[in-house]
MARZAVEX-532597 format. One record per atom (N, C-alpha, C): residue number from 1; residue in three letters; atom name; x, y, z. Coordinates in nm, 3 decimals, m for minus. Layout:
# MARZAVEX-532597
NODE  seq  type  atom       px       py       pz
NODE  NUM   ALA    CA        X        Y        Z
...
This chain:
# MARZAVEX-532597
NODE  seq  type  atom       px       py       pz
NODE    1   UNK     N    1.961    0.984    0.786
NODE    1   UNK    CA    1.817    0.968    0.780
NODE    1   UNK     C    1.770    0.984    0.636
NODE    2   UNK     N    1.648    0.888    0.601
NODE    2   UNK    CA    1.647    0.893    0.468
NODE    2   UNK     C    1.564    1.056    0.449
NODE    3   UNK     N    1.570    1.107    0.355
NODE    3   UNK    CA    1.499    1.200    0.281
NODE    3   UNK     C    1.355    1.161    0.220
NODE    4   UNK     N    1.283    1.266    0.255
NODE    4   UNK    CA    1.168    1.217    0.239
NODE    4   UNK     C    1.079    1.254    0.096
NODE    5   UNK     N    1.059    1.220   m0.026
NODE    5   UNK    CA    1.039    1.284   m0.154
NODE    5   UNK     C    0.915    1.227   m0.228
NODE    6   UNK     N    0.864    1.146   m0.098
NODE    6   UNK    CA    0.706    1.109   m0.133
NODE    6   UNK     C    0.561    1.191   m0.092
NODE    7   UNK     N    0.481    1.190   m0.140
NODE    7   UNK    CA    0.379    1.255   m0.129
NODE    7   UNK     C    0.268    1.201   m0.059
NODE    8   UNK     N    0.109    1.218   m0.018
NODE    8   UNK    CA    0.059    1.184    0.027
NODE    8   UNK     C   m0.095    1.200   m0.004
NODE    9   UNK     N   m0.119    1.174   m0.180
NODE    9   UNK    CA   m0.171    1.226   m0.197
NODE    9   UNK     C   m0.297    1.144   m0.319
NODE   10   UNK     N   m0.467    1.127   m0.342
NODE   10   UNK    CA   m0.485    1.022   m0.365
NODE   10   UNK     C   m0.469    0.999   m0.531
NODE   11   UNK     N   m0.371    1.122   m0.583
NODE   11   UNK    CA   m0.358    1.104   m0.721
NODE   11   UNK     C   m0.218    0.963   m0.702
NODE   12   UNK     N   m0.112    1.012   m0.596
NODE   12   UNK    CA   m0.018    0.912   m0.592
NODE   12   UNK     C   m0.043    0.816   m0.553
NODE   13   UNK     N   m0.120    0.761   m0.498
NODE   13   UNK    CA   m0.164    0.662   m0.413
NODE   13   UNK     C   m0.261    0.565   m0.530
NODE   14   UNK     N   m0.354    0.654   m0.658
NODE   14   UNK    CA   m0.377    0.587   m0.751
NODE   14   UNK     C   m0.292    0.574   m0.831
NODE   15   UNK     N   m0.183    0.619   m0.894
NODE   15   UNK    CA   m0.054    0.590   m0.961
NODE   15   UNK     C    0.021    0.425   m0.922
NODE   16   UNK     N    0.006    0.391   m0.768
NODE   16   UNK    CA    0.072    0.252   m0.689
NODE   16   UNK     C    0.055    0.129   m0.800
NODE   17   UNK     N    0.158    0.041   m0.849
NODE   17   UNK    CA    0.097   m0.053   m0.872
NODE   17   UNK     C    0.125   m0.159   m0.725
NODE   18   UNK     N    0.188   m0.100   m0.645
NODE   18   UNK    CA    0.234   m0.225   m0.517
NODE   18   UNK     C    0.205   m0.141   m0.404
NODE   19   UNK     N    0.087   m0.206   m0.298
NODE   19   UNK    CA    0.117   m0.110   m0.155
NODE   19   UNK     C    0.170   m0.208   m0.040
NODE   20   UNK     N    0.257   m0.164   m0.009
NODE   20   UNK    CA    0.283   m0.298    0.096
NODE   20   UNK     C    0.261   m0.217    0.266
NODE   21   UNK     N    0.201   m0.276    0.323
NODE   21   UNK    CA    0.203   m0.242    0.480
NODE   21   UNK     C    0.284   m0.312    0.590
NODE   22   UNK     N    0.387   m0.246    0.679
NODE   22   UNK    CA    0.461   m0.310    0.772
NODE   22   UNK     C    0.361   m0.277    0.883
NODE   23   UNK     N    0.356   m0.368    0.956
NODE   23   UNK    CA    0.272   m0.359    1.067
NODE   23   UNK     C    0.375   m0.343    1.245
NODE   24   UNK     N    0.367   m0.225    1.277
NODE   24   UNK    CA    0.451   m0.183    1.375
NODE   24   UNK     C    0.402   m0.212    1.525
NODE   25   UNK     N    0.435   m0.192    1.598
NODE   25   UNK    CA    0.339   m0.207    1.695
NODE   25   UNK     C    0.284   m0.109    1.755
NODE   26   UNK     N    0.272    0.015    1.751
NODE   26   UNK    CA    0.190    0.126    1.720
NODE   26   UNK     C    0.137    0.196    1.617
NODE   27   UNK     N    0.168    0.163    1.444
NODE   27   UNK    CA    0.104    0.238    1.387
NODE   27   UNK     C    0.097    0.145    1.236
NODE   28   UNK     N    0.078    0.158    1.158
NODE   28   UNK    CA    0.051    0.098    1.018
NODE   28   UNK     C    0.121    0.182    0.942
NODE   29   UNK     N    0.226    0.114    0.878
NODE   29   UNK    CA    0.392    0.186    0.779
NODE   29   UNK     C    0.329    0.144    0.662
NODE   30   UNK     N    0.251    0.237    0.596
NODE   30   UNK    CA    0.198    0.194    0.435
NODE   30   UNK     C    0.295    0.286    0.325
NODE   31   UNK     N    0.320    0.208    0.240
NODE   31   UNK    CA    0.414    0.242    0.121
NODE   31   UNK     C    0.371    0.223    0.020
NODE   32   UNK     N    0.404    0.317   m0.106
NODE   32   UNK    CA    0.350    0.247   m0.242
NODE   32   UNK     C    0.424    0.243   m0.383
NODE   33   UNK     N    0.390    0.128   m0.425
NODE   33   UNK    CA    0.571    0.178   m0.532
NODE   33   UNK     C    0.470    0.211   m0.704
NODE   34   UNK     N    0.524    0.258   m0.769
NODE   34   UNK    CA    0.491    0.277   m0.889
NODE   34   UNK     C    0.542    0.155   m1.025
NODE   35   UNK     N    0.564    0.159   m1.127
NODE   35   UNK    CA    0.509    0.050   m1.210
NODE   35   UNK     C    0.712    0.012   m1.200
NODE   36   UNK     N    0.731    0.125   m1.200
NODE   36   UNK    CA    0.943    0.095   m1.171
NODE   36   UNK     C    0.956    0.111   m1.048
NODE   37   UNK     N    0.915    0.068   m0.952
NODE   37   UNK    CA    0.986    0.017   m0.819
NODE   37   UNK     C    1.028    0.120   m0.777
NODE   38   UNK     N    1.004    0.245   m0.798
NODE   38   UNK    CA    1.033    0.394   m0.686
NODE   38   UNK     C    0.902    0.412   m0.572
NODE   39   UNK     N    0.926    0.449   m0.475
NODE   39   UNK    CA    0.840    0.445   m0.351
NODE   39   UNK     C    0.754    0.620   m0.379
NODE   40   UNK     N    0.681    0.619   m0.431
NODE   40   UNK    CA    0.583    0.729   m0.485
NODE   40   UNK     C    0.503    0.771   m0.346
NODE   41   UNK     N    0.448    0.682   m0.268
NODE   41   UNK    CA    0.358    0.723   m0.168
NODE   41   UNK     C    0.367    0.630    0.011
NODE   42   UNK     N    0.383    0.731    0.064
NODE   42   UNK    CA    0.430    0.689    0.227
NODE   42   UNK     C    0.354    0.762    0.275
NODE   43   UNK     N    0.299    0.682    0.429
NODE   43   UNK    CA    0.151    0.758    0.545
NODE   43   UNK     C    0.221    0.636    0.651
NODE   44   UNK     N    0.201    0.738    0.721
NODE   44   UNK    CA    0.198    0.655    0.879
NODE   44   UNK     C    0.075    0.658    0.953
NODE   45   UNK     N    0.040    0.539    0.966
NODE   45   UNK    CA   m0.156    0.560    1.017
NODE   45   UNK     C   m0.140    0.490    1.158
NODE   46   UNK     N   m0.218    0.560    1.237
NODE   46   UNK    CA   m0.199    0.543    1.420
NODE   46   UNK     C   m0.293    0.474    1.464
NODE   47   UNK     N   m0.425    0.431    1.376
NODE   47   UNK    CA   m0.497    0.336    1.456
NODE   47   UNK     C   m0.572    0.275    1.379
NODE   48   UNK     N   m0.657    0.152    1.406
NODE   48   UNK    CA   m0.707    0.048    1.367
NODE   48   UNK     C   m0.841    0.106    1.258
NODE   49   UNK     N   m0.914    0.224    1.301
NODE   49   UNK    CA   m1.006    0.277    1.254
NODE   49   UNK     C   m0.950    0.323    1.098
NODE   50   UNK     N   m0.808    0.397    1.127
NODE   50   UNK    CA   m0.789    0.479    1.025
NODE   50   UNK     C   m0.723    0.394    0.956
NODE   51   UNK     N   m0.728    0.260    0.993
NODE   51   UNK    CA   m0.657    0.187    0.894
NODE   51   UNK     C   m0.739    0.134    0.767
NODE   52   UNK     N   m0.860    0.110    0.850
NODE   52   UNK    CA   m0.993    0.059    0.805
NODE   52   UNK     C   m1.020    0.143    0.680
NODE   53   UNK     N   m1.032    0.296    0.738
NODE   53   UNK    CA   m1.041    0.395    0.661
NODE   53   UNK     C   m0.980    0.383    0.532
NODE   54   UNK     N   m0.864    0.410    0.544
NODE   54   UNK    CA   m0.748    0.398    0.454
NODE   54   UNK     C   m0.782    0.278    0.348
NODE   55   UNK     N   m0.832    0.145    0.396
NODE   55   UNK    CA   m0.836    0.065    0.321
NODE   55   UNK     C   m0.977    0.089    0.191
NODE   56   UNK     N   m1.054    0.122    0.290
NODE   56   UNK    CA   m1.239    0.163    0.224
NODE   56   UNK     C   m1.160    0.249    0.106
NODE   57   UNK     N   m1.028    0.347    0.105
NODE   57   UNK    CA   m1.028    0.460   m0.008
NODE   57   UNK     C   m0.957    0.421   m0.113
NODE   58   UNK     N   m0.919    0.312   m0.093
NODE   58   UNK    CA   m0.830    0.258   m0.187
NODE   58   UNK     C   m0.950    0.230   m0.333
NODE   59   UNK     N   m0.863    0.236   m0.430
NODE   59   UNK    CA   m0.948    0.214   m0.548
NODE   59   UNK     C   m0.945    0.072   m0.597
NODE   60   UNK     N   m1.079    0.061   m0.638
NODE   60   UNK    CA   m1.154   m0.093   m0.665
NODE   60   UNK     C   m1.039   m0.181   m0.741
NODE   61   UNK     N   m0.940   m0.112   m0.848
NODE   61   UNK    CA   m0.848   m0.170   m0.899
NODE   61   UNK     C   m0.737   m0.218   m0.825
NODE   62   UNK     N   m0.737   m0.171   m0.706
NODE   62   UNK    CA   m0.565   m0.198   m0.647
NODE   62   UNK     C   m0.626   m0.315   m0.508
NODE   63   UNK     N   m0.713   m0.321   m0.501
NODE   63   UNK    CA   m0.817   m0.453   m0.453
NODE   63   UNK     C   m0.769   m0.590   m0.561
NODE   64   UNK     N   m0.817   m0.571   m0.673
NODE   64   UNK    CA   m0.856   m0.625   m0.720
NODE   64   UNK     C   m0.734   m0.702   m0.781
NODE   65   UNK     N   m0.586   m0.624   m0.746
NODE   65   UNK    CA   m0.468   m0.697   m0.803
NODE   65   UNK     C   m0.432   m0.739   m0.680
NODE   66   UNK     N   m0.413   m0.703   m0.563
NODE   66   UNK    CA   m0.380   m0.769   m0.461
NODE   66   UNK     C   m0.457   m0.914   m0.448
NODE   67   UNK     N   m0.590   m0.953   m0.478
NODE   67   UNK    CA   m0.680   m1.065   m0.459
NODE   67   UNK     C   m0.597   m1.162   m0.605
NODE   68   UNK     N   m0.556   m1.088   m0.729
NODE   68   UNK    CA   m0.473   m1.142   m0.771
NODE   68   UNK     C   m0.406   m1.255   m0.729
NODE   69   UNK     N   m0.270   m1.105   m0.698
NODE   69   UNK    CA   m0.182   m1.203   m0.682
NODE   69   UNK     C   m0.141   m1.289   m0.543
NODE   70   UNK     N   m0.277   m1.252   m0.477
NODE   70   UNK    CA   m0.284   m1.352   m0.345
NODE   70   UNK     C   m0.275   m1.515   m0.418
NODE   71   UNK     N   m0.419   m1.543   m0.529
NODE   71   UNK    CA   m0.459   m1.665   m0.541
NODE   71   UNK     C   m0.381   m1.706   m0.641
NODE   72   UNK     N   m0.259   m1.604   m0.723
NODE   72   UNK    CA   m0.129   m1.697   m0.808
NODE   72   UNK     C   m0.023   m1.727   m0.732
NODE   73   UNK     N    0.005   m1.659   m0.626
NODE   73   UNK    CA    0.102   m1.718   m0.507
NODE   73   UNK     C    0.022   m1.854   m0.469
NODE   74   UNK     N   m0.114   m1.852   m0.398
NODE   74   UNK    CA   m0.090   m2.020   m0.359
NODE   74   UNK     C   m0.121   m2.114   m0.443
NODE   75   UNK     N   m0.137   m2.084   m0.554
NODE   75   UNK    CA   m0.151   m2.198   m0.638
NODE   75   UNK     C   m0.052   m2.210   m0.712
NODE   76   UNK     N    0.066   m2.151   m0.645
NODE   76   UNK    CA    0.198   m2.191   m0.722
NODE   76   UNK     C    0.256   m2.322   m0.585
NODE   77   UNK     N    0.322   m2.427   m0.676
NODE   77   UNK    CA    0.354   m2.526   m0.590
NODE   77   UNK     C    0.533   m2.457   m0.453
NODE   78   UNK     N    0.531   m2.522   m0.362
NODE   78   UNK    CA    0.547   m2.478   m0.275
NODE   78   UNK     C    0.780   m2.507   m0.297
């Protein structure tokens, strides 16, 4: 079993430059990696509300790279 050496906390969670979410079928597997690809911040969130939540706390910057690199992915040819 892996070891667990991440925190949960919103200094680490502003540190993320990547959050990626696996979507389970009971809960929301959010992860976050730092600028070298180490997994800094892990939460397991149980429902739709607190996902919501979770998203509202995120900071305006880590919005604002995800909307990024949404619109350089599709305007890269296929």
């Amino acid at each position: 079993m892996k070891e667990h050496t991440t925190v949960q906390s919103q200094a680490a969670l502003t540190a993320c430059t990547v959050i990626a979410v696996d979507l389970a079928k009971r809960v929301f597997q959010v992860a976050g990696e730092d600028a070298l690809g180490k997994v800094i911040y892990e939460e397991r969130i149980k429902s739709r509300q607190a996902f919501a939540a979770f998203l509202r706390g995120l900071p305006a910057a880590s919005l604002d790279k995800r909307r990024a690199i949404q619109g350089k992915r599709t305007s890269q040819p296929a």
